[in-house]
N, C-alpha and C positions, 0 to 999 in steps of 0.2 A: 245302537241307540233306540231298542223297543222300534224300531219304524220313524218317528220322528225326529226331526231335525233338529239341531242343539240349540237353536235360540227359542223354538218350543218347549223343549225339556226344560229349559231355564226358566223359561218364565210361564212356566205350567201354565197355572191358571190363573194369571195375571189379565188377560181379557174377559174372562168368566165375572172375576172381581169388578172390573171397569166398566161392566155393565148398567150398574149404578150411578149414571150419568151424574149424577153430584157430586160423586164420591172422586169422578175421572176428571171431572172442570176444576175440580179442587186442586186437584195435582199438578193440572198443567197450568193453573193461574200459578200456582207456586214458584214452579218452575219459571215460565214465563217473567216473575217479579223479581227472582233471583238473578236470572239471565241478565235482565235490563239494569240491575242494581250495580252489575260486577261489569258488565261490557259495554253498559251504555244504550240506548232505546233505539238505535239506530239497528233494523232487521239485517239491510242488506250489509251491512258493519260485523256484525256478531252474530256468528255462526250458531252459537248456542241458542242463541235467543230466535233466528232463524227456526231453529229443528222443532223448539217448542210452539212456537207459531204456525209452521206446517202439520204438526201434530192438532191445534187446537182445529184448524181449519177441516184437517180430514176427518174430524169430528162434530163437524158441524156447530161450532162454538160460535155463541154471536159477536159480530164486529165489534161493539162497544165494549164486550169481557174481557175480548183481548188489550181494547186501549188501555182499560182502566189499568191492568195488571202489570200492562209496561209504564204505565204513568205512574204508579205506586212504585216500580220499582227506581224512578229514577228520579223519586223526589216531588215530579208535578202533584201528586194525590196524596196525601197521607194513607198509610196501611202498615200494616205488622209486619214488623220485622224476623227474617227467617234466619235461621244458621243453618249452616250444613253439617250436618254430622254423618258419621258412616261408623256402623256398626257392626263387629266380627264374631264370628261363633262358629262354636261344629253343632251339627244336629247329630243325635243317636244313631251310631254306625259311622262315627266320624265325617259326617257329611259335611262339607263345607259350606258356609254361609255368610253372603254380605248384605246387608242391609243400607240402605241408601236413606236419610231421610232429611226434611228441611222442617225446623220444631223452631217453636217462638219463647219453647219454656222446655230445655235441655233436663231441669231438674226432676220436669215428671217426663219425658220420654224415656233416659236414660235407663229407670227403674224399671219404666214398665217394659220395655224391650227384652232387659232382661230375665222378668219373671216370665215371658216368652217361654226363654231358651229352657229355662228351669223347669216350666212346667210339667214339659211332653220329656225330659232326662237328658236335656244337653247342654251345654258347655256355654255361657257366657266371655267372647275373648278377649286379649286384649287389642289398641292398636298393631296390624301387621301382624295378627296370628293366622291372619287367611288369606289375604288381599297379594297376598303372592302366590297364590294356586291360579290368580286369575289374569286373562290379558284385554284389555279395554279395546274393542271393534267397534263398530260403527254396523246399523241396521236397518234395512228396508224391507217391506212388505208390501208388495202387492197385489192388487186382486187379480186371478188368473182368466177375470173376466175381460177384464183390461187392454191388456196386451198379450202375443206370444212368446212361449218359451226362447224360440230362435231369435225376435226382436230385443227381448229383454237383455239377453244374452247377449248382443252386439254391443247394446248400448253399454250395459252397464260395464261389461269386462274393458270394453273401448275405454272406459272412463278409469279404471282401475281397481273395479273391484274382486275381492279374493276368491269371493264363492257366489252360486246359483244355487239353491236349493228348491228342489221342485217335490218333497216329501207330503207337505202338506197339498190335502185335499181342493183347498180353497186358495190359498196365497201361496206367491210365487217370493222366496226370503235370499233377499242377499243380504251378504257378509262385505266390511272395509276394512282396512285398517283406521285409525281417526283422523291420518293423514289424507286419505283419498274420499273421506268422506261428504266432504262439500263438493269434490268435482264429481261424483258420482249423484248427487242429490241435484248439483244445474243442469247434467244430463239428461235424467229423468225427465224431470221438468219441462226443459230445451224441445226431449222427444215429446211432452205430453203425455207421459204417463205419471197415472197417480197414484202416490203411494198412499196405504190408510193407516203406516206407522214408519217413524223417521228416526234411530235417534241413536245413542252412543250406547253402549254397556258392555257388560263384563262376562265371558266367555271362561269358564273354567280349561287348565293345561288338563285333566283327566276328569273321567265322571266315577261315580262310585256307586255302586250295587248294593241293596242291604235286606236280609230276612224281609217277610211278610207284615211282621208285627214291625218291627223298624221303620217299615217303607210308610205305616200307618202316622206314628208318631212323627216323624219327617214331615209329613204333608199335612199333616196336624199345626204344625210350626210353621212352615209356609202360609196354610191358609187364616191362620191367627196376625203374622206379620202383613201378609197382604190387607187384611183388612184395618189394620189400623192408620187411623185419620193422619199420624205426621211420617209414614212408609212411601217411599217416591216410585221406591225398584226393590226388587228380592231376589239375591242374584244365589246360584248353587252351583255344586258338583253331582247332586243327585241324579242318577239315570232313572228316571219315574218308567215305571213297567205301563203295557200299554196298557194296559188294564183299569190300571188307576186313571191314566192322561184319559181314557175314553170317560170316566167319571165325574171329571174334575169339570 
């Protein structure tokens, strides 16, 4: 895996991106609105809306962002209405590609997503031409300033989770299944340790390697999806050489 750990590979440069504190409150108000829409405003109630709420918080989002977003979602506030849509494709070299996104106007996402795929020579798919390469976990990150590998490591496996990852330089990355994810996230918690990312996504069954010039276009297609205003997650099969992840 180049040295790093697979939910870094996945979501390359997905924090580099979110750096753009606008562009990351944007998402998780999204989120957040969606959550509360579908499960109800109730945190300790809805898990989902839970994970997006612990995200908004280890972000330093201010308290009132998050009311409003859950009150938009469940009717107290008026606001825009989102869909969910999920988006499939190969990147050049057969790279597999899922895009997650929450859009208010499906009829300009759809296109533009697509001339994505088009641009950089890959494949626009249809529903289920990808979304079976991949298995939905559950994710935590934390700072290895935090806590210890050996503490973390009680706690969290004590709680059920599948992996420890200690690759990364700064954060310490476990792995759930979606089942064990909420008893893993009151553990933490419980122990006081904080995480500074919470949340569900998608885990390729294989990664895949591709020429120099390939591995270009590929991350050309990521970094175009990543940046677009109605993209929640960018999920892959690509194994990014280190070379690039040092880049990115």
């Amino acid at each position: 895996m180049s040295g790093h750990s697979k939910w870094s590979t996945i979501k390359h440069k997905k924090g580099a991106a979110d750096a753009k504190r606008g562009k990351l409150f944007t998402r998780i108000i999204k989120e957040m609105t969606v959550a509360a829409r579908m499960g109800g405003g109730d945190v300790d109630g809805n898990p989902r809306l839970r994970a997006a709420v612990a995200e908004a918080k280890a972000n330093n989002m201010p308290k009132d962002n998050i009311e409003r977003a859950i009150k938009r979602g469940t009717g107290e506030l008026e606001g825009t209405q989102y869909e969910e849509i999920t988006y499939e494709g190969y990147a050049p070299g057969g790279v597999a590609v899922l895009v997650e996104t929450l859009t208010d106007n499906s009829n300009r996402t759809t296109p533009e997503i697509r001339n994505m795929f088009e641009k950089v020579g890959g494949n626009f798919g249809t529903p289920g031409s990808v979304k079976f390469q991949f298995e939905k976990k559950g994710y935590f990150a934390i700072e290895k300033s935090a806590t210890s590998e050996d503490t973390l490591m009680e706690v969290a496996l004590d709680a059920g989770a599948d992996d420890l990852q200690t690759d990364d330089p700064e954060t310490f990355e476990i792995t759930t299944s979606p089942e064990t994810f909420e008893a893993v996230r009151q553990a933490l918690e419980k122990n006081k340790i904080a995480t500074v990312e919470a949340k569900l996504g998608m885990i390729p069954s294989r990664y895949v390697s591709v020429d120099e010039q390939k591995a270009k276009q590929v991350m050309r297609l990521l970094e175009l999806l990543d940046d677009h205003d109605d993209v929640q997650n960018v999920w892959s099969n690509f194994d990014i050489p280190a070379e690039m992840m040092e880049e990115a």
